[in-house]
C-alpha positions in Angstrom: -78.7 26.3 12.2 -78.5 27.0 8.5 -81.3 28.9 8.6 -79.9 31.6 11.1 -76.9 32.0 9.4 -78.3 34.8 7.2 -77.1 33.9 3.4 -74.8 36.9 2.9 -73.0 35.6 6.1 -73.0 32.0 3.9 -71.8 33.4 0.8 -68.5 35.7 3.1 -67.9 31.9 4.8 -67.6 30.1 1.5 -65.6 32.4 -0.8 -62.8 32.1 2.3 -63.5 28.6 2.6 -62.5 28.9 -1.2 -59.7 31.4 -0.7 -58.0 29.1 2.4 -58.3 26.1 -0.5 -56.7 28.2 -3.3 -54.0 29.4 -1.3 -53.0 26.3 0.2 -52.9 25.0 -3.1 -50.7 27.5 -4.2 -48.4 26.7 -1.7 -47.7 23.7 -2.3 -47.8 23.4 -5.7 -44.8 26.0 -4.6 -43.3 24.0 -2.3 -43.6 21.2 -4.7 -42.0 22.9 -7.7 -38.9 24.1 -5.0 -38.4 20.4 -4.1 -37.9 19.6 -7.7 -36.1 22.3 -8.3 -33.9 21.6 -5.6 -33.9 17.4 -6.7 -32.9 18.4 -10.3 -29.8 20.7 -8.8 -28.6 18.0 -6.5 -28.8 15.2 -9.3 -26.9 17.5 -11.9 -24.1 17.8 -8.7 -23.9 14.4 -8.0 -23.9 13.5 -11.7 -21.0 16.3 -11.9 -19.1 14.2 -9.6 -19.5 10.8 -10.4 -18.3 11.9 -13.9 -14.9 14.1 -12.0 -14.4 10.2 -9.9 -14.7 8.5 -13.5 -12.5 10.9 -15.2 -10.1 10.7 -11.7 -10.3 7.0 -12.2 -9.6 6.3 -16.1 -6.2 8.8 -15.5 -5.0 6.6 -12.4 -5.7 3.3 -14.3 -4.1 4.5 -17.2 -1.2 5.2 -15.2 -0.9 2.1 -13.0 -0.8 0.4 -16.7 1.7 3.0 -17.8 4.1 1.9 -14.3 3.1 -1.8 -15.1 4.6 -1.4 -18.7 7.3 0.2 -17.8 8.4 -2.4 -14.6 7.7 -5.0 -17.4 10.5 -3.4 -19.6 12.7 -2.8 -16.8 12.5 -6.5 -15.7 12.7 -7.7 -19.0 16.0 -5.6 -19.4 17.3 -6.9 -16.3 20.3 -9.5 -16.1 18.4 -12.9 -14.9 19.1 -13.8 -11.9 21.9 -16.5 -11.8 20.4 -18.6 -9.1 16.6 -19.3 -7.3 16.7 -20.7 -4.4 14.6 -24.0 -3.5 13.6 -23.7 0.1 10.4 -21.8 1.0 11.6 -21.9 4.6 14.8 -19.8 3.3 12.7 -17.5 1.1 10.3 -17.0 3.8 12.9 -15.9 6.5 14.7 -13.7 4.0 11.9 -11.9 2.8 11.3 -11.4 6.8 14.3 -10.2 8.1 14.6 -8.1 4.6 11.7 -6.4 5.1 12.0 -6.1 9.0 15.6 -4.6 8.5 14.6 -2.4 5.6 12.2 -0.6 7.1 14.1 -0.3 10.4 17.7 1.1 8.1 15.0 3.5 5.8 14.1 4.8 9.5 17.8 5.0 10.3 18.6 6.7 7.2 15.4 8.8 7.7 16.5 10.2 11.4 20.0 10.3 10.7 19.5 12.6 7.0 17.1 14.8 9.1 20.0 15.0 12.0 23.2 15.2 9.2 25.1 18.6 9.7 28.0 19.1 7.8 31.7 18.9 8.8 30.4 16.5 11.2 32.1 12.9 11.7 30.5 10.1 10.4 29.4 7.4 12.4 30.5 3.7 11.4 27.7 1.3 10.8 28.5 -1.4 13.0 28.6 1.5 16.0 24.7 1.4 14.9 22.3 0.0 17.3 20.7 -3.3 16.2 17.6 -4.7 17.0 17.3 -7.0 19.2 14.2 -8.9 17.2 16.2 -9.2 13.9 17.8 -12.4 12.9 20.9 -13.3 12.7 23.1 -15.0 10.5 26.3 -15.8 9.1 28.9 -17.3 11.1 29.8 -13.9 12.6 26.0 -14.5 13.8 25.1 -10.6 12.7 22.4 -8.9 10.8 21.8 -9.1 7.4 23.8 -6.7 5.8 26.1 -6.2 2.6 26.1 -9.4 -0.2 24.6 -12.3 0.7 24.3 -16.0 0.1 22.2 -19.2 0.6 23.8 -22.5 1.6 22.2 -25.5 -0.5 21.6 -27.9 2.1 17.9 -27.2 3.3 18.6 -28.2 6.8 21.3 -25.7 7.2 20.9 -24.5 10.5 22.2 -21.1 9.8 21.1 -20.8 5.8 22.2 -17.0 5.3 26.2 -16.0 5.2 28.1 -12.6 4.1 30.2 -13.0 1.6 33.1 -11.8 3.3 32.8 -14.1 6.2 32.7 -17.2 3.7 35.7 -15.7 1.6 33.7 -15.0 -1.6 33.6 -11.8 -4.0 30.7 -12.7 -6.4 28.2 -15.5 -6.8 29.9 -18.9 -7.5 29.6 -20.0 -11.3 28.8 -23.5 -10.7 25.2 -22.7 -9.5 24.8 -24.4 -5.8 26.8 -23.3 -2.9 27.6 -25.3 0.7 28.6 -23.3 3.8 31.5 -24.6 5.2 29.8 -26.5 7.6 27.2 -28.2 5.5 30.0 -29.0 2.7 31.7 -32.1 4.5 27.8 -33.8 4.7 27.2 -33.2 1.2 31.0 -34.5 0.2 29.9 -37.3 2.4 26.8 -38.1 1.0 28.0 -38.0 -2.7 30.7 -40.2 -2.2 
């Protein structure tokens, strides 16, 4: 068949042949050079970045250390307190209902500042709903509420009492306190 083909027909076929080559070459050595062109601006972008989230970071570390100091100093300022109490069980339903009745009185205050007009009456606290999951205590078995203390006697049913309901105006001196029903056991017992 090569010897039909007359050879100026040959030589046309072979410098496109060539032509086809080059120019395929060209375009990818194009496309090539875009793609790294295109790697290098996404690396300097993401490396742009990471350095902003680094930056971002060191300024919030330095200022969680900054609030750490400063609550440091603050508690190391503060008046110690005058009594801990023993009984996990105790701490453990304080710190409950404490919580639990924080966040439902910051959601009191909350809907009650955004309602507040002025000239208005204000509404007495114990007209305030309670809820119905909060504990009670006390021997006026309410909410917690107001000043607070813990009777002694770990198996003090009722644990928590308002310091108006158990006559008192400040923490005793002495350092333990019994509720008036627990005192009598522990007179008992030390006798």
């Amino acid at each position: 068949m090569d010897s039909e083909v007359p050879p100026l027909m040959k030589k046309y076929t072979s410098e496109i042949r060539e032509l086809d080559e080059k120019k395929l070459f060209a375009d990818a050595e194009t496309m090539a050079d875009k793609k790294v062109s295109l790697s290098e601006e996404l690396y300097n972008k993401i490396d742009d970045n990471i350095k902003k989230l680094d930056a971002q970071s060191r300024l919030e570390q330095e200022a969680r250390e900054r609030n750490t100091k400063q609550v440091e100093q603050a508690l190391a300022n503060a008046p110690s307190p005058i009594k801990k109490f023993s009984s996990a069980r105790r701490d453990k339903r304080k710190s409950a209902a404490a919580t639990q009745s924080k966040a439902a009185r910051l959601a009191q205050n909350e809907a009650a500042m955004n309602d507040f007009q002025p000239g208005a009456p204000l509404v007495n606290d114990m007209e305030m709903p309670i809820d119905p999951n909060e504990p009670l205590y006390c021997t006026c078995h309410s909410v917690s509420f107001g000043e607070m203390i813990a009777c002694d006697n770990d198996d003090c049913p009722t644990e928590w009492f308002h310091f108006a309901c158990v006559g008192l105006t400040k923490v005793p001196e002495e350092g333990t306190w019994y509720c008036p029903s627990c005192r009598p056991q522990v007179i008992k017992k030390k006798k």
